[in-house]
Every structure is written in C-alpha cells, then in structure tokens.
C-alpha positions as CSV (number, residue, x, y, z in Angstrom):
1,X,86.6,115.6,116.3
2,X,84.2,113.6,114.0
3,X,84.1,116.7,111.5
4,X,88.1,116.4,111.6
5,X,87.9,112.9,111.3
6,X,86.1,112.8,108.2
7,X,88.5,115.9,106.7
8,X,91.3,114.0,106.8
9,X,89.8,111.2,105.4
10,X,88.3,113.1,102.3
11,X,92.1,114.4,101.6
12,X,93.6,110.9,102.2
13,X,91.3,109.9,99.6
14,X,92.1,112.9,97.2
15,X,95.6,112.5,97.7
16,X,95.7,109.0,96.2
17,X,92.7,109.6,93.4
18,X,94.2,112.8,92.0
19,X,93.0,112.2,88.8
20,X,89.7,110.8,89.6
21,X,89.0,114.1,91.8
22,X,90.1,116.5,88.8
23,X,87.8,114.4,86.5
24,X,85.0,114.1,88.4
25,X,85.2,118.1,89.1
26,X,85.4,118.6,85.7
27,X,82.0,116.8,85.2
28,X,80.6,118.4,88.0
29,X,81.9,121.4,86.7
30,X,80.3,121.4,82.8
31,X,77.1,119.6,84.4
32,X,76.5,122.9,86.6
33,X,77.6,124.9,84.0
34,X,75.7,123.7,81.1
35,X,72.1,124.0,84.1
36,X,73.3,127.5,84.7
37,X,73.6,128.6,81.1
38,X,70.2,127.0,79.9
39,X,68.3,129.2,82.0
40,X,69.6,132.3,80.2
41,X,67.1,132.6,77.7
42,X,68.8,134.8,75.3
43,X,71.8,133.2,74.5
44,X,72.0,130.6,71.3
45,X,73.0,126.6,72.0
46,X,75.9,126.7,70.4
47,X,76.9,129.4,72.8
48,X,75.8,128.0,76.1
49,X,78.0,124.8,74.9
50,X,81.1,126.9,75.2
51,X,80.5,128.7,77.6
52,X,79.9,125.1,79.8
53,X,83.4,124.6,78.5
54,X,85.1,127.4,79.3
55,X,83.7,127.4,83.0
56,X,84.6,123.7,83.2
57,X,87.8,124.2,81.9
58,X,88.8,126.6,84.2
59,X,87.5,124.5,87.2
60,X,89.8,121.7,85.9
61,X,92.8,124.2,85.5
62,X,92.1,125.0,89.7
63,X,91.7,121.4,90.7
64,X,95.0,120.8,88.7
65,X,96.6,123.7,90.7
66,X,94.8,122.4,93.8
67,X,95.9,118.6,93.2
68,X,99.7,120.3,92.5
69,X,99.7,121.9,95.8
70,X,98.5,118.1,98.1
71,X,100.9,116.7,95.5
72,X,103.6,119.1,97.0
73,X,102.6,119.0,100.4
74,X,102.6,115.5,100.7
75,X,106.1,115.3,98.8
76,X,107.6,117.3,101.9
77,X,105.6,116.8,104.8
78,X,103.6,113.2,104.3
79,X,104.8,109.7,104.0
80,X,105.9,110.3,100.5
81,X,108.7,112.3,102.0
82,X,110.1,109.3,103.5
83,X,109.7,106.8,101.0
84,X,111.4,109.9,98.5
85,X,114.1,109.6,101.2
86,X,114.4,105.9,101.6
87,X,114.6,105.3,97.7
88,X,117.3,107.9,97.3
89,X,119.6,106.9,100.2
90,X,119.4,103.2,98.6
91,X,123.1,102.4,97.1
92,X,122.7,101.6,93.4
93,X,122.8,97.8,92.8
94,X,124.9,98.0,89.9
95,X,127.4,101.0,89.6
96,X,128.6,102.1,86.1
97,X,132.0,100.7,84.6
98,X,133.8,102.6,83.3
C-alpha cells in the first residue's frame, strides 16, 4: 500500500509541476548524456555537445508527450473534469446585446 501511496503522490506532484518535471528531465537528460558521450574516446567535443543535445532533446519531446497524456487524463477523469464542467455550466454574467 505504502509503494501505492507514494505513486500517487509522485503523479499528484507531476500533474501540478508539468513544466518543472519536463525541465528538470531535460537536465537530467543532457547531464547523462553529455557523462555518456565523454567516455567515448574517439569522438571530437564539438560532437559529443550535440549529441548531449539531440538525446536531451528527444527526452524533452517524450516528457512533453508524457506531460500531454496526465494533462489529458486528468482533463476527463480527475478533478479538472469537474471544475471544466462547473465553469462551463456557469450562465454568462453579461449576455451580448444585440
């Protein structure tokens, strides 16, 4: 239950830091990246430096796609579903004259 617990926690917490998560993935990302490439011994700086960026890159791409789908989930199934709802049932304050 703990290990459940502390799942739904983490995606609470992801859900209302989207941008933070994709950031901070994206640093992880080039950080590993750029470890990774400098022990390839054959390659030129310049090179490793892109290549860092192209693999961080596509991580952010995927977190983006990742932080899309929570986004959507949430929209139909979470509490954002409701207050979606509620704000559209709302009659307008002040109709249009025409």
């Amino acid at each position: 239950m703990a290990e459940k617990n502390t799942l739904e926690s983490v995606r609470k917490w992801v859900v209302e830091h989207k941008l933070r998560t994709v950031g901070c993935l994206w640093l992880s990302g080039i950080a590993g990246s750029i470890a990774y490439n400098w022990s390839q011994p054959n390659m030129k700086t310049s090179v490793k430096i892109i290549h860092a960026r192209l693999h961080a890159q596509a991580l952010t791409l995927v977190a983006l796609a990742g932080a899309a789908v929570v986004e959507y989930y949430d929209h139909n199934s979470g509490d954002k579903a409701e207050r979606v709802a509620k704000f559209l049932q709302q009659p307008q304050a002040h109709p249009h004259k025409e």
